[in-house]
VOKOL-695665 format. One line per 3 residues: number of its first residue (from 1); their letters; for each residue x, y, z of C-alpha. Coordinates in Angstrom, 1 decimal. Layout:
REM VOKOL-695665
NUM> A> X,Y,Z  ...
END
This chain:
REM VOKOL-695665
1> XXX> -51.9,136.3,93.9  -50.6,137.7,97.2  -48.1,135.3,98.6
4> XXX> -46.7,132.7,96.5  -48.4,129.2,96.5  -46.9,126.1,97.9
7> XXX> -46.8,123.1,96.0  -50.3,123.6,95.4  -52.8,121.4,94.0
10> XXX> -54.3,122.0,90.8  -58.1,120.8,90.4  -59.0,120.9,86.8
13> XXX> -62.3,121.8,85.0  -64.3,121.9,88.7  -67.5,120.2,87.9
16> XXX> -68.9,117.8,90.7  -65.5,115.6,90.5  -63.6,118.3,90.9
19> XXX> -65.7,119.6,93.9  -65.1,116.2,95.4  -61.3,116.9,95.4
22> XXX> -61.5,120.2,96.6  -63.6,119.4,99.8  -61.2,116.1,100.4
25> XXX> -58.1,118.6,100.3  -59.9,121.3,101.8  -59.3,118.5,104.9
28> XXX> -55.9,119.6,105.5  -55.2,122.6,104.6  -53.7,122.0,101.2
31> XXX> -53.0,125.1,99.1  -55.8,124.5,96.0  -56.1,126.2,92.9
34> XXX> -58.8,125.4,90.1  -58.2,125.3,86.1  -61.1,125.9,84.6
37> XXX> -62.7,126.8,81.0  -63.7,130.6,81.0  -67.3,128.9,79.4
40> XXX> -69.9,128.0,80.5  -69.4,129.6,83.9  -72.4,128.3,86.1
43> XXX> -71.2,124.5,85.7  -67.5,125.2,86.3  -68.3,124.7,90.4
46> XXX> -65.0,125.1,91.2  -65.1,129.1,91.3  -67.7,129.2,94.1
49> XXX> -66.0,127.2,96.5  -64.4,129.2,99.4  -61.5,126.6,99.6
52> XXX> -59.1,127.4,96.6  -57.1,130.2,97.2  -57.3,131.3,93.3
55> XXX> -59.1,130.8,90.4  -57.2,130.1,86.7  -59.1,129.8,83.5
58> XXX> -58.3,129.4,79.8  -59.6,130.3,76.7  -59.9,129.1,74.0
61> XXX> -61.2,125.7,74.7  -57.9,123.9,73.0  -55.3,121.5,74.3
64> XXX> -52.6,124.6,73.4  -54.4,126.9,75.3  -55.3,124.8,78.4
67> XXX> -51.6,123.4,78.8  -49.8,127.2,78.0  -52.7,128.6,81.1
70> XXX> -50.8,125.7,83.4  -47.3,126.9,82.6  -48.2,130.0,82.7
73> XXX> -50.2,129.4,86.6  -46.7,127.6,88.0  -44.7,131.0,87.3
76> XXX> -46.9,131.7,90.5  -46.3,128.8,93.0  -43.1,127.5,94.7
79> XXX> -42.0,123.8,93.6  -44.0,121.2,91.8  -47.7,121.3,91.8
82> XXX> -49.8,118.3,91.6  -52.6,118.1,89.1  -56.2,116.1,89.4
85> XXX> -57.8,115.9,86.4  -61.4,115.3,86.8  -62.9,115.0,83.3
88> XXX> -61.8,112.4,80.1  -61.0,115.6,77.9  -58.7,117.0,81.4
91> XXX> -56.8,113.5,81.3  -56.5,112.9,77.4  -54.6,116.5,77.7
94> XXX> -52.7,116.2,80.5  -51.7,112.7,78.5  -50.8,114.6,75.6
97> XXX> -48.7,116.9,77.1  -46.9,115.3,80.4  -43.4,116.1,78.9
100> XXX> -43.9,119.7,79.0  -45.8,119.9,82.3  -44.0,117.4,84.4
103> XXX> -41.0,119.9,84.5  -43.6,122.1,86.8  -46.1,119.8,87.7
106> XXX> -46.4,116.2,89.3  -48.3,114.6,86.2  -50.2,111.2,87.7
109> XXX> -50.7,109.3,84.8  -48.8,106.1,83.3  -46.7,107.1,80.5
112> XXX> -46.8,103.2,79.4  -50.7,103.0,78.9  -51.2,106.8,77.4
115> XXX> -54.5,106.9,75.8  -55.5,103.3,75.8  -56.8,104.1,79.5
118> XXX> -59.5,105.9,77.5  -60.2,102.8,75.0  -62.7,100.7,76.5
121> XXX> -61.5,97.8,73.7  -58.1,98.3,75.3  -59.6,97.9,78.7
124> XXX> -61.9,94.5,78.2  -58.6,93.0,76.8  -56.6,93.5,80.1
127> XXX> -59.5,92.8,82.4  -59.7,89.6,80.5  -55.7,88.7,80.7
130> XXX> -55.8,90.0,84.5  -59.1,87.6,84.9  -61.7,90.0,85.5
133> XXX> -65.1,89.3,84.2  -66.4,91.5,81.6  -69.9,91.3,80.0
136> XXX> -70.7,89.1,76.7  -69.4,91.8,74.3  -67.6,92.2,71.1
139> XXX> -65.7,94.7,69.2  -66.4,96.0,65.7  -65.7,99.3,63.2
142> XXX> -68.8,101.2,61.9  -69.8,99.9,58.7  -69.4,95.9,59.8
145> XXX> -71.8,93.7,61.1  -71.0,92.4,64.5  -71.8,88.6,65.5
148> XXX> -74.2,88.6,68.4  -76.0,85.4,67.9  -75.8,84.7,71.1
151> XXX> -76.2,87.7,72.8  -78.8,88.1,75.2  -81.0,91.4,74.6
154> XXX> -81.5,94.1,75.5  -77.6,95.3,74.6  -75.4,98.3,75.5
157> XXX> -73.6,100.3,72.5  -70.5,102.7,73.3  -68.0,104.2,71.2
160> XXX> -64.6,102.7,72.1  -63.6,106.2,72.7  -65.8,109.4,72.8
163> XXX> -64.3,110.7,69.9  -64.9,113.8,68.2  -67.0,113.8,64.5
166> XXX> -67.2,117.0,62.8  -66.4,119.5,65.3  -69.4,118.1,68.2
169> XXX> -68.7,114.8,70.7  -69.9,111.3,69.5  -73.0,110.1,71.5
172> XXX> -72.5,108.8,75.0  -74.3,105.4,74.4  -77.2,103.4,72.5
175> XXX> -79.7,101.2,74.3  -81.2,98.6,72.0  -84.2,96.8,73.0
178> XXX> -84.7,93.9,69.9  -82.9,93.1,66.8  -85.0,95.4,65.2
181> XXX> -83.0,98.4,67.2  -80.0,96.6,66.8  -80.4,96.5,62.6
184> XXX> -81.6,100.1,62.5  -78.5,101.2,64.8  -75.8,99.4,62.3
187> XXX> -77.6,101.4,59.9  -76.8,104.5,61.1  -73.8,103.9,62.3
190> XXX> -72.3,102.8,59.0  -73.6,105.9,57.5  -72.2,108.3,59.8
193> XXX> -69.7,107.1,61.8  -67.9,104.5,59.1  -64.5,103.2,60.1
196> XXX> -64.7,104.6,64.3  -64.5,102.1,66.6  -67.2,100.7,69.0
199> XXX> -68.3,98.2,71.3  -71.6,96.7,71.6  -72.0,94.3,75.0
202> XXX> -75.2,92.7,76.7  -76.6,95.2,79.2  -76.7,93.5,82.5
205> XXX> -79.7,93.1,84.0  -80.4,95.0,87.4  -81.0,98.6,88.3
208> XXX> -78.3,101.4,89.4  -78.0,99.7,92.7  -76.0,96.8,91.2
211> XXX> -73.5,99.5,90.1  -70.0,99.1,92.6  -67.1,100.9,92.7
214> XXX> -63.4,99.9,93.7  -61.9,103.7,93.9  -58.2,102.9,94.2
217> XXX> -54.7,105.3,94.3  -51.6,103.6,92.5  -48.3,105.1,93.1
220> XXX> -45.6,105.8,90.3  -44.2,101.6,90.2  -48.0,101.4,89.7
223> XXX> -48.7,99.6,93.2  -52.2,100.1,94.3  -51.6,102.0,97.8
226> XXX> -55.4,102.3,99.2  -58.8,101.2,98.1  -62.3,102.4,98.4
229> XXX> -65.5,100.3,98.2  -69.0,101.6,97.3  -72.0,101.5,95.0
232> XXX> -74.6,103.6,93.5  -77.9,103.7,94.6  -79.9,106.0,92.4
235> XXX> -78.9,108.1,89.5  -79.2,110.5,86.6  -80.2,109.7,83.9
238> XXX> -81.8,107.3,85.9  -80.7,104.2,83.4  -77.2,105.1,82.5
241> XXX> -75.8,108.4,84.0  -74.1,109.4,86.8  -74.4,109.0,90.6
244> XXX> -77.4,111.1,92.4  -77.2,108.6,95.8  -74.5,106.4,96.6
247> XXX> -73.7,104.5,99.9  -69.8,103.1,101.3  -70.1,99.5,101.8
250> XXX> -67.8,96.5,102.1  -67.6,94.3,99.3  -66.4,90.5,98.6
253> XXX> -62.9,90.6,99.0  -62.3,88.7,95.7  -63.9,91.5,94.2
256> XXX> -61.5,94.3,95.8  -58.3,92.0,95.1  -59.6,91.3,90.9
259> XXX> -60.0,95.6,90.7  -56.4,95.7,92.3  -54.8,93.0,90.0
262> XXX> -56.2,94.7,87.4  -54.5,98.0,88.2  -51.2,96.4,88.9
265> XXX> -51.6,94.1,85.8  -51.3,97.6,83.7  -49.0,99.7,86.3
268> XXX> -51.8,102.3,85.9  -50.7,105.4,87.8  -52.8,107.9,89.6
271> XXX> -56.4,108.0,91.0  -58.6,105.2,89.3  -62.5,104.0,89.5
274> XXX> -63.0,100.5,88.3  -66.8,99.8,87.8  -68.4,96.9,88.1
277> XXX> -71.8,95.7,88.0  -73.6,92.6,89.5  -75.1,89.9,87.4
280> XXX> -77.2,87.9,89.2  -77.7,85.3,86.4  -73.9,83.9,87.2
283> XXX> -73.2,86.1,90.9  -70.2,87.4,88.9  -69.1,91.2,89.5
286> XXX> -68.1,92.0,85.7  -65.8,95.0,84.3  -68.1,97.9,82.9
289> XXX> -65.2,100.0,82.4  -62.2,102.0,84.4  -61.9,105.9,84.9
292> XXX> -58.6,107.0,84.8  -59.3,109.8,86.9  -61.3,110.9,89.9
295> XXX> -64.7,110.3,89.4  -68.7,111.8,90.7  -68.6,111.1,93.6
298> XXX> -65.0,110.5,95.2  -66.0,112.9,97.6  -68.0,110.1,99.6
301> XXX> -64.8,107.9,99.6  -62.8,110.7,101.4  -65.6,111.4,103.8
304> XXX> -65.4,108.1,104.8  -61.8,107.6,105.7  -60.4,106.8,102.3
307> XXX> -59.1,110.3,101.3  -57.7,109.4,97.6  -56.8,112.8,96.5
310> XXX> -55.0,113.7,99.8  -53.8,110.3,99.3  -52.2,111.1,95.8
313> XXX> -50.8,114.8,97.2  -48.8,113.1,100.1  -47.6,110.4,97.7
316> XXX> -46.1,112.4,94.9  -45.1,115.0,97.0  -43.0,112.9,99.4
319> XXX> -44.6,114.1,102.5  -44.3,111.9,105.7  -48.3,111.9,106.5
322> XXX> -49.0,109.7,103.9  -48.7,106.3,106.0  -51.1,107.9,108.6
325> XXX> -54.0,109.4,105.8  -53.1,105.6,104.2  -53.9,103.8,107.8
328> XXX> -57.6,105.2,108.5  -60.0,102.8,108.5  -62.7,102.9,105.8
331> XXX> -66.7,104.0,107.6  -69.5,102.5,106.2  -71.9,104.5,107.5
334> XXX> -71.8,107.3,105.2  -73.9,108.1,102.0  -73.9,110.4,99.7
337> XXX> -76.2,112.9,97.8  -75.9,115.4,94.5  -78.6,117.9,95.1
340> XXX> -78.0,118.8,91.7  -78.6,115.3,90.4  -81.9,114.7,92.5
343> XXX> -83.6,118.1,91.3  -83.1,116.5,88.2  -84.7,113.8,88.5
346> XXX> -88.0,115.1,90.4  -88.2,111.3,91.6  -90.7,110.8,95.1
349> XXX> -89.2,107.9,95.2  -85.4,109.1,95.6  -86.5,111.8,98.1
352> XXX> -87.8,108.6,100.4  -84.5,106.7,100.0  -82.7,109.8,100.9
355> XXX> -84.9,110.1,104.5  -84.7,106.5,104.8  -80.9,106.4,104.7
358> XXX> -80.5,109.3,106.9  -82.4,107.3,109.5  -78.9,105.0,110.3
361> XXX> -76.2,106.9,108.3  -74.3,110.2,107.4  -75.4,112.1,104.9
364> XXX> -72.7,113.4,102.3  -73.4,116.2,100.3  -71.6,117.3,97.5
367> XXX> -72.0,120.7,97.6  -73.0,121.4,100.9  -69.6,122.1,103.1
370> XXX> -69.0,124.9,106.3  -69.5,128.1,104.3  -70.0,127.1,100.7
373> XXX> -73.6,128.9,100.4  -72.3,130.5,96.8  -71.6,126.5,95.7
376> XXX> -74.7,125.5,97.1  -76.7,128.6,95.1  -74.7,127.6,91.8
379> XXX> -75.4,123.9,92.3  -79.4,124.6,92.4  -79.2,128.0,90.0
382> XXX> -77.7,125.1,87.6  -80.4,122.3,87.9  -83.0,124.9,87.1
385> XXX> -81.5,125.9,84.2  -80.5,122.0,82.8  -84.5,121.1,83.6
388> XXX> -85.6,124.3,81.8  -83.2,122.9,79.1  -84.5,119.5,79.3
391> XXX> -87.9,120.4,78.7  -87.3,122.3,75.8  -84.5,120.1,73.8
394> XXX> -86.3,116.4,75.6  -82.5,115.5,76.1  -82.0,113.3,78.9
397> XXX> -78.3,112.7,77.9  -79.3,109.4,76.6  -79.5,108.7,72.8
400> XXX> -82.2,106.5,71.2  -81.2,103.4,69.3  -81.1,105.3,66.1
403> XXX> -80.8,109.1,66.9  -83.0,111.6,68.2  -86.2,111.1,66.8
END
């Protein structure tokens, strides 16, 4: 590795998150190192960006291996690193194992909440104590018949957590149109997932541009230190996925100030997303869950003054340029675009928005960045190959109400 590493930070599993970090840290001059699986390698962006000064991997694809790799990276660096986990699987390790890697790393997670950051039952329940709005939803266990009289269709179904059923990841979500869906999904849910936990909620009406985001840093007492404000424009899949536009705006300050007394309610610690969306039927801004980690696209928030994950590295590693970093104003006149995301989607429509935004703001990429040509070949080497996938498999990353049909 050359010459040792300076309390570096340590990005883990680099996909579009972790790209994010990178480029905000990249910023000044942080000393970066990735973490990633050795497989699949084209997704795992991390490795073609110019910024990190080295590349780690693990394999297998276990919690063993992935936290032995860390221990095994901090023989290489002088004093505590600082890790950003970018992925639910990154922070339900990390969670799992903070006892062994806070003795080389700075581990930003709250010890007190542990894995219920990653229950969305868990979640609901504190947004309603903190007085957050949530959608009309309920809890049940596979194999019961939730009450939802007077729910309003069409309805949302999620596992409570995405756990794991014989060896391969639960699905994602279940949209369901009518009560016929809603029958036929109970169905198969008690006869294949019996006993897991889920929550089934009315889907709010509106498209991805009623999607906000409060993208907040909360120090070790679990104070919320800085805030970012945005919403999604477009993304992909285009009904429930993840963020192919977004723009920086302002939003109603008792929206900001419900996200932060949320935060504080629970001492979360560490980089956090709280998403809302806007129902127009009552003009409340209701809870659709938190990420506990950095999310898609916190590379816009940095790139418009709120710079999260420099934010976090200043904090926990005591350095004196945190109040300046924590004093820049927030710029609304940035947007932001995943090339990746919008080859996907092969929508005319997005490519207009895109030019018509560019008309009066900044555009954000997240790939594109002073030299990162070998990022920006992997990003479109690795939308050809998830459309050529698509085409064959018809998966759009969204299940049916009962299965793949």
């Amino acid at each position: 590795m050359g010459s040792k590493l300076q309390r570096p930070a340590v990005v883990l599993n680099c996909q579009t998150a972790g790209i994010g970090v990178i480029h905000a840290l990249a910023q000044a001059g942080i000393d970066i190192v990735t973490m990633d699986r050795n497989w699949p390698p084209l997704v795992r962006f991390g490795r073609y960006s110019r910024f990190p000064r080295v590349h780690a991997s693990y394999w297998p694809a276990s919690r063993e291996a992935f936290v032995d790799s860390l221990l095994q990276l901090s023989e290489h660096f002088d004093g505590k690193g600082v890790l950003f986990p970018t992925t639910d699987e990154d922070l339900e390790w990390v969670i799992g194992a903070a006892d062994r890697l806070s003795e080389r790393y700075h581990v930003p997670i709250a010890t007190e909440i542990g894995l219920r950051i990653l229950q969305k039952n868990w979640q609901y329940a504190m947004a309603e104590r903190a007085g957050v709005p949530t959608p009309h939803h309920q809890l049940f266990v596979g194999g019961e018949t939730p009450d939802t009289r007077e729910f309003r269709f069409p309805l949302i179904l999620k596992p409570s957590v995405r756990e794991v059923i014989s060896g391969s990841r639960m699905f994602r979500l279940r949209l369901l149109e009518s009560p016929a869906d809603l029958d036929r999904c109970l169905e198969d849910i008690a006869r294949n997932y019996s006993g897991y936990h889920f929550q089934i909620a009315e889907n709010i009406p509106g498209g991805p541009d009623q999607l906000y985001t409060i993208g907040s840093y909360s120090n070790r007492e679990g104070h919320v230190l800085r805030s970012y404000t945005g919403r999604k424009l477009t993304q992909y899949p285009f009904s429930h996925g993840m963020a192919s536009v977004a723009e920086t705006m302002e939003l109603p300050p008792h929206v900001v100030e419900h996200a932060k007394a949320l935060l504080e309610a629970v001492r979360f610690h560490g980089i956090s997303q709280v998403e809302l969306k806007y129902d127009a039927r009552d003009g409340l801004h209701k809870l659709l869950e938190i990420n506990g980690r950095s999310w898609h696209w916190i590379k816009l928030a940095a790139f418009s003054g709120v710079n999260l994950p420099l934010i976090q590295y200043y904090d926990l590693t005591a350095d004196p340029r945190l109040a300046d970093v924590l004093s820049v104003p927030q710029v609304d006149s940035r947007f932001y675009v995943n090339e990746y995301h919008v080859r996907l989607n092969r929508m005319p429509s997005e490519h207009a928005l895109i030019q018509e935004l560019a008309r009066h703001k900044v555009r954000i990429s997240a790939a594109a960045q002073a030299g990162e040509w070998r990022l920006c070949l992997a990003f479109r080497l690795a939308a050809v190959f998830k459309s050529l996938r698509r085409r064959v498999t018809g998966e759009y990353g969204i299940e049916h109400p009962f299965g793949r049909g």
